[in-house]
C-alpha positions as CSV (number, residue, x, y, z in Angstrom):
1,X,0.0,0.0,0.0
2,X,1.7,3.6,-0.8
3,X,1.5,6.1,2.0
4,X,-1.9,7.8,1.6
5,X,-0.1,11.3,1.6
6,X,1.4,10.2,-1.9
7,X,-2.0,8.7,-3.5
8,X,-3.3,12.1,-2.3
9,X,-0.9,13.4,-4.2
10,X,-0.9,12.0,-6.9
11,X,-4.6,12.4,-7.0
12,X,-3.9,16.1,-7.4
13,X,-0.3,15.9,-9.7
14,X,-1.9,13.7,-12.3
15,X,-5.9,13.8,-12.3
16,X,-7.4,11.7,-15.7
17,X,-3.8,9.9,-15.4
18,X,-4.0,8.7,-12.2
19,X,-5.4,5.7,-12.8
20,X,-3.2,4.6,-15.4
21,X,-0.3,5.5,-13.9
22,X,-1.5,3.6,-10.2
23,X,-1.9,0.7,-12.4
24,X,1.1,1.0,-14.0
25,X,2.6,0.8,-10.5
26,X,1.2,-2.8,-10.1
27,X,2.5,-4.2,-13.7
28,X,5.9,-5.4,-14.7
29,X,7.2,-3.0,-17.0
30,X,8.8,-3.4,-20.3
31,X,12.7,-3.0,-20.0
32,X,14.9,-1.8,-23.2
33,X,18.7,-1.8,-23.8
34,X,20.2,0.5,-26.5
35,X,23.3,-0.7,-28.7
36,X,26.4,0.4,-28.4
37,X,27.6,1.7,-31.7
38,X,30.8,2.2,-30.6
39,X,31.3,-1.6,-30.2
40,X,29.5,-3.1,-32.8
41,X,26.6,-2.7,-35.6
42,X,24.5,-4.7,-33.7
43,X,24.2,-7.2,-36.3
44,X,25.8,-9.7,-33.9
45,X,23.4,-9.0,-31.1
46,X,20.4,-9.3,-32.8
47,X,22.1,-12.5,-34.5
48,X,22.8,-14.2,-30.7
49,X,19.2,-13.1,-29.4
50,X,17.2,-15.0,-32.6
51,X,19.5,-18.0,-31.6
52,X,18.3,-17.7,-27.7
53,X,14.9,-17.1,-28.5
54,X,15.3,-13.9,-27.0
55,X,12.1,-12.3,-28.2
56,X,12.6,-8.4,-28.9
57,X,11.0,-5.6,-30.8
58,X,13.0,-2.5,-32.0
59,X,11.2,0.9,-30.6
60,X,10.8,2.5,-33.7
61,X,11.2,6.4,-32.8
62,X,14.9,5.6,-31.5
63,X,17.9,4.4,-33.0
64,X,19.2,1.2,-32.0
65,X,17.3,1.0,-29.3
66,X,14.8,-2.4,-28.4
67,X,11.8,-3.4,-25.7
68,X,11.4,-6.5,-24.4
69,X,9.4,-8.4,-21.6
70,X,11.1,-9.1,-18.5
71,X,10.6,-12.7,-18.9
72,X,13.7,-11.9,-21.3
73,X,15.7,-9.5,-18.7
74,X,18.0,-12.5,-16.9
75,X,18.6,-13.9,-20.3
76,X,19.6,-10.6,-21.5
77,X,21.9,-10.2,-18.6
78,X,23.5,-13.7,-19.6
79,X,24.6,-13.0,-23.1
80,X,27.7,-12.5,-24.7
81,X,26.3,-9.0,-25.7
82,X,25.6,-8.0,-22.8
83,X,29.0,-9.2,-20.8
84,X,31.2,-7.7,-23.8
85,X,29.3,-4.3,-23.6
86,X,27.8,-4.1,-26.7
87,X,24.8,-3.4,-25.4
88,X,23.2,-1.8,-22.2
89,X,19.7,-1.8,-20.4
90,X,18.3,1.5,-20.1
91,X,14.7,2.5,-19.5
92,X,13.2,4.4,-22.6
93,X,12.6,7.4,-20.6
94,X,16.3,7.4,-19.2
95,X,17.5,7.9,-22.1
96,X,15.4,10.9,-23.6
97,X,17.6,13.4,-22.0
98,X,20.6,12.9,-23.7
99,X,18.5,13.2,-27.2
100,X,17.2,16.1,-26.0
101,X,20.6,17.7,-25.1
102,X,21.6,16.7,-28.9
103,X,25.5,16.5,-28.1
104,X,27.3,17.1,-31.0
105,X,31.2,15.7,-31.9
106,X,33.8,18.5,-30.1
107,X,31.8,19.8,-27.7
108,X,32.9,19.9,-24.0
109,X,30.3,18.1,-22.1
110,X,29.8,18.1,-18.3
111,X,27.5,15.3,-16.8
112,X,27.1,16.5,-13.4
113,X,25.7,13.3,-11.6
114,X,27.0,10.6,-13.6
115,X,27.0,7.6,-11.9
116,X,26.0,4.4,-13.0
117,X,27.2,6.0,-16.2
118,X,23.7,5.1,-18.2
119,X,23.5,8.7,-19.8
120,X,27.9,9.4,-19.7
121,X,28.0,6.2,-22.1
122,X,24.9,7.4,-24.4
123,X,26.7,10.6,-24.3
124,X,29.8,9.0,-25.7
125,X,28.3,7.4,-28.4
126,X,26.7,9.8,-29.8
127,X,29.5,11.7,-30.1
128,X,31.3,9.0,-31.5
129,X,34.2,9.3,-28.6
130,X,35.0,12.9,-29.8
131,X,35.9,15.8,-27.7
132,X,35.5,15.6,-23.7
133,X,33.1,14.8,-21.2
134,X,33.5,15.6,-17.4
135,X,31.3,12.7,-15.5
136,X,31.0,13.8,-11.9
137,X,30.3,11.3,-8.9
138,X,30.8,12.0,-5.2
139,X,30.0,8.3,-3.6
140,X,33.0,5.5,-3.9
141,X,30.3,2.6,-4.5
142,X,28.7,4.3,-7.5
143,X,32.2,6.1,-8.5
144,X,33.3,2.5,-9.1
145,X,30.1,1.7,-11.0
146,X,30.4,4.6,-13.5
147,X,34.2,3.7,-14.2
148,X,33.4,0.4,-15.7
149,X,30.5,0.9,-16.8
150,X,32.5,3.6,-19.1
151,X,35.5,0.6,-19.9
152,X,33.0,-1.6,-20.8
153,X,31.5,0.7,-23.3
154,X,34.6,2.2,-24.8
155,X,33.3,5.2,-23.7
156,X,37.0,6.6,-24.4
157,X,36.4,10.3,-23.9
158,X,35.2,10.6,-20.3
159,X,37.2,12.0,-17.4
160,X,36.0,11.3,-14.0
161,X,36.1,13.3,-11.1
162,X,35.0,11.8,-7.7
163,X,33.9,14.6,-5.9
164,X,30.5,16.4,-4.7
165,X,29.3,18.2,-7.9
166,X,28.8,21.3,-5.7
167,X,32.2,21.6,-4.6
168,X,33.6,21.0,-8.4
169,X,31.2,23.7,-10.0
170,X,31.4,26.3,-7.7
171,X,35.6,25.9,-7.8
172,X,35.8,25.5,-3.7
173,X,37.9,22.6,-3.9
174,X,41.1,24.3,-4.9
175,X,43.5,21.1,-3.6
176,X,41.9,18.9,-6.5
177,X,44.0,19.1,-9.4
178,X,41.7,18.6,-12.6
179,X,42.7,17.9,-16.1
180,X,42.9,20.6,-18.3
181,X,41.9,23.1,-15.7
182,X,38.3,22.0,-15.9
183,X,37.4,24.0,-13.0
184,X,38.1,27.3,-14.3
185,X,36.3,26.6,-17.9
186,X,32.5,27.0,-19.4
187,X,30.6,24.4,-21.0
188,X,28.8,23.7,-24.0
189,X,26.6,21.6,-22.9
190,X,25.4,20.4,-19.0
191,X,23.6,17.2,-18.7
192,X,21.9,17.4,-15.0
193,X,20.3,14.2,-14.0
194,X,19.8,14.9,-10.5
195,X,19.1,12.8,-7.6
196,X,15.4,13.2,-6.4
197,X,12.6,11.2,-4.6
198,X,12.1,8.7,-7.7
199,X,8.5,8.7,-7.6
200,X,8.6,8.0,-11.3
201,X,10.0,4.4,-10.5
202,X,7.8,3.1,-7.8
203,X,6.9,-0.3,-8.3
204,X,4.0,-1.9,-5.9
205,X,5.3,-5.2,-5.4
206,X,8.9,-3.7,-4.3
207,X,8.1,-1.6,-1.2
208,X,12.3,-0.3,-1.3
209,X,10.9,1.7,-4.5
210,X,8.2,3.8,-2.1
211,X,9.3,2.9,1.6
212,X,11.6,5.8,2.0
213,X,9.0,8.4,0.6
214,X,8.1,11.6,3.0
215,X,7.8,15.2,2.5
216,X,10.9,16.2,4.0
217,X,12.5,13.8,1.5
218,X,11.4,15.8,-1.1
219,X,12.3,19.1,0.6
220,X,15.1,18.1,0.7
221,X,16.0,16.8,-2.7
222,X,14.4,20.1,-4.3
223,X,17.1,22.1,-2.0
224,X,19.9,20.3,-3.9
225,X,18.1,19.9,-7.3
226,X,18.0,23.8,-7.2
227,X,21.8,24.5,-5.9
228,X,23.0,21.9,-8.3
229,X,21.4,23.4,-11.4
230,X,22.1,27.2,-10.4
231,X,25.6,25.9,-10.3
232,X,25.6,24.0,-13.2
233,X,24.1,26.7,-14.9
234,X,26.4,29.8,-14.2
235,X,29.2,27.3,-15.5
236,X,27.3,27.1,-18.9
237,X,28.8,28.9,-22.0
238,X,26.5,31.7,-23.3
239,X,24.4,29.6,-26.5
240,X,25.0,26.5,-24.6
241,X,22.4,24.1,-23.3
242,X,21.5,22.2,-20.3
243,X,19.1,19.9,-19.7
244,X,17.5,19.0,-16.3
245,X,15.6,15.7,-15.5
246,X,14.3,13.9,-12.3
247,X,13.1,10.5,-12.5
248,X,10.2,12.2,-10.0
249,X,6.9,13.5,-10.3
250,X,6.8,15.4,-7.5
251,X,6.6,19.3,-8.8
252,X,8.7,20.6,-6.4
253,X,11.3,19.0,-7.5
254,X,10.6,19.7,-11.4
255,X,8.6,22.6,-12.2
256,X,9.4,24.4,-8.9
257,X,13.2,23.6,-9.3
258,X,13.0,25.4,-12.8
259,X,11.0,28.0,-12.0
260,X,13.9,29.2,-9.1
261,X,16.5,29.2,-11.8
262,X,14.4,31.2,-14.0
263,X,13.9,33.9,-11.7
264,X,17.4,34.2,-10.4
265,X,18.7,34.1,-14.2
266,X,17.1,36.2,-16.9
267,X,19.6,34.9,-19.1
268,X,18.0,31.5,-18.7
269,X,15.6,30.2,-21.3
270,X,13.1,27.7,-21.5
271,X,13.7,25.6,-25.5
272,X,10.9,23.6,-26.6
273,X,11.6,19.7,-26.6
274,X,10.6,17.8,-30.0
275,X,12.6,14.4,-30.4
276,X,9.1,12.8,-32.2
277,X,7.6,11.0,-29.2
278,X,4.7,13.2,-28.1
279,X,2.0,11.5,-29.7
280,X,2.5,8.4,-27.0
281,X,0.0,8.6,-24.5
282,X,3.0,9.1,-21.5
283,X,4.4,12.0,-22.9
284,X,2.9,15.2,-21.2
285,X,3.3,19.0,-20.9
286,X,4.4,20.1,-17.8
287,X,1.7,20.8,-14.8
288,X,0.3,24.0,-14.7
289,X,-1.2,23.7,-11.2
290,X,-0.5,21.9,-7.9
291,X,-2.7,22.0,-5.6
292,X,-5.0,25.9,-4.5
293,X,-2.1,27.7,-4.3
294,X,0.2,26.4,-6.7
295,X,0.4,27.4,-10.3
296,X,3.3,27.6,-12.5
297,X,4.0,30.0,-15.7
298,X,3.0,29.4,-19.5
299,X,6.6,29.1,-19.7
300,X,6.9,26.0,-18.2
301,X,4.5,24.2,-21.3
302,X,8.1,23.9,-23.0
303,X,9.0,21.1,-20.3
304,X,7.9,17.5,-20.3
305,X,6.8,14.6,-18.1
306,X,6.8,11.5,-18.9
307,X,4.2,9.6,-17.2
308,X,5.0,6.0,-15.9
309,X,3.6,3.5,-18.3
310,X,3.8,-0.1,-19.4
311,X,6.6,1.0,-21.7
312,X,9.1,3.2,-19.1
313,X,9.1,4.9,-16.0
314,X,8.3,8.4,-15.0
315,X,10.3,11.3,-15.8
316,X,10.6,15.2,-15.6
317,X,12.7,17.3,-18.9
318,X,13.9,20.7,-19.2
319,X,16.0,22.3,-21.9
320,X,17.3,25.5,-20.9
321,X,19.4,27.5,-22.7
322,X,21.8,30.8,-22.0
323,X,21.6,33.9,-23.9
């Protein structure tokens, strides 16, 4: 049973959704992988799945990228394809805002919480292991994670820097020598996937995904959300872009957390987000009111949830850009 605080909540967050998404809740959901261009055409992968009856469907709006049941997942996890990198499991919705951030070859990336590495590596290939990303991560355990997740996907052009985010882009941390004087330079692009109170992954029959869930968590998450991207931000290039997502629904943490950096930074602004999905039925504008005395700017229409589905779990998009 979720707390009835967050049903409440939810209630009022989704309204004509709700029940949809509460049933989503109860269902296994489809899981997806990508394939790792840098590795291989993926003509060997989809060669070793036909032979292991591995049954899989390509998800038509996005490059090498595939859905399948989770009967399939510890199959999947077995394969040669998946031990020698050549693929990697990543939820539909995990992976949107890296497409929407549209790296392109030679630009100077900064992924500010990095770890496992889901979005450094998609980041890499897509920019076919040209130019430089910085892939921050403060804890050891997920540190660790990120660093081979990145050797096992020849993601060749990542520099890791195990440190708190906040220290590194506010340049406190003078005793930390980085490469290339990272800490002094602007970015052309920020990729801010921050930590938050995950609503978007809750799954019924896994009470870990919803047991930790209070109020206060998600005071306290919006705090960081909101010092991490006005951070983040004032290291951004003028013309560059960064994109902010939460795998949340709460708006505290999404439309709130923009809406502080927008007033602080008039330089900030809002880009609409088109990568060709929003005719799915889990693709949504952003929420123009929470609650009596919530209500959030037109503004805020060119942001995105994504609602959890069958198909992926539930996420939160912004593209900002500075002019």
């Amino acid at each position: 049973m979720l707390p009835s605080l967050l049903t409440s909540r939810l209630k009022t967050i989704l309204w004509n959704d709700y029940d949809m998404v509460i049933d989503s809740f109860a269902k296994n959901r489809k899981w997806s992988f990508r394939i790792n261009t840098l590795k291989t055409t993926g003509e060997d992968v989809l060669e070793e799945f036909r032979e292991k009856g591995i049954i899989i469907e390509a998800f038509e709006w996005m490059n090498w990228v595939y859905i399948f049941d989770r009967v399939h997942e510890y199959a999947i996890k077995w394969s040669n394809s998946f031990y020698a990198g050549k693929i990697y499991l990543q939820s539909i919705a995990s992976m949107l805002p890296v497409l929407v951030l549209d790296p392109e070859s030679w630009d100077t990336i900064v992924d500010v919480c990095a770890a496992p590495g889901s979005k450094t590596t998609q980041l890499a290939m897509l920019m076919k292991n040209q130019w430089h990303i910085f892939a921050i991560e403060q804890n050891q355990i997920r540190y660790d994670k990120l660093l081979h997740n990145c050797a096992l996907q020849w993601a060749s052009i990542v520099e890791w820097v195990k440190m708190d985010a906040r220290h590194w882009l506010s340049n406190t941390s003078g005793s930390v020598v980085i490469e290339n004087n990272a800490s002094e330079i602007e970015f052309d692009s920020v990729l801010l996937d921050a930590p938050c109170s995950a609503e978007g992954r809750i799954a019924l029959d896994n009470e870990k995904t919803y047991g930790f869930w209070t109020l206060t968590n998600i005071q306290k998450k919006a705090e960081l959300q909101s010092e991490l991207l006005h951070q983040a931000f004032d290291r951004l290039a003028t013309g560059g872009v960064l994109v902010y997502s939460t795998c949340t629904l709460a708006p505290e943490e999404n439309e709130g957390v923009v809406t502080s950096l927008l007033v602080a930074h008039k330089n900030a602004v809002l880009e609409p987000i088109d990568i060709g999905l929003s005719h799915k039925s889990w693709w949504k504008q952003w929420l123009a009111q929470f609650g009596k005395n919530t209500t959030y700017d037109e503004v805020l229409a060119n942001t995105v949830r994504i609602l959890p589905s069958e198909d992926t779990e539930g996420f939160y998009m912004a593209k900002i850009r500075k002019i």
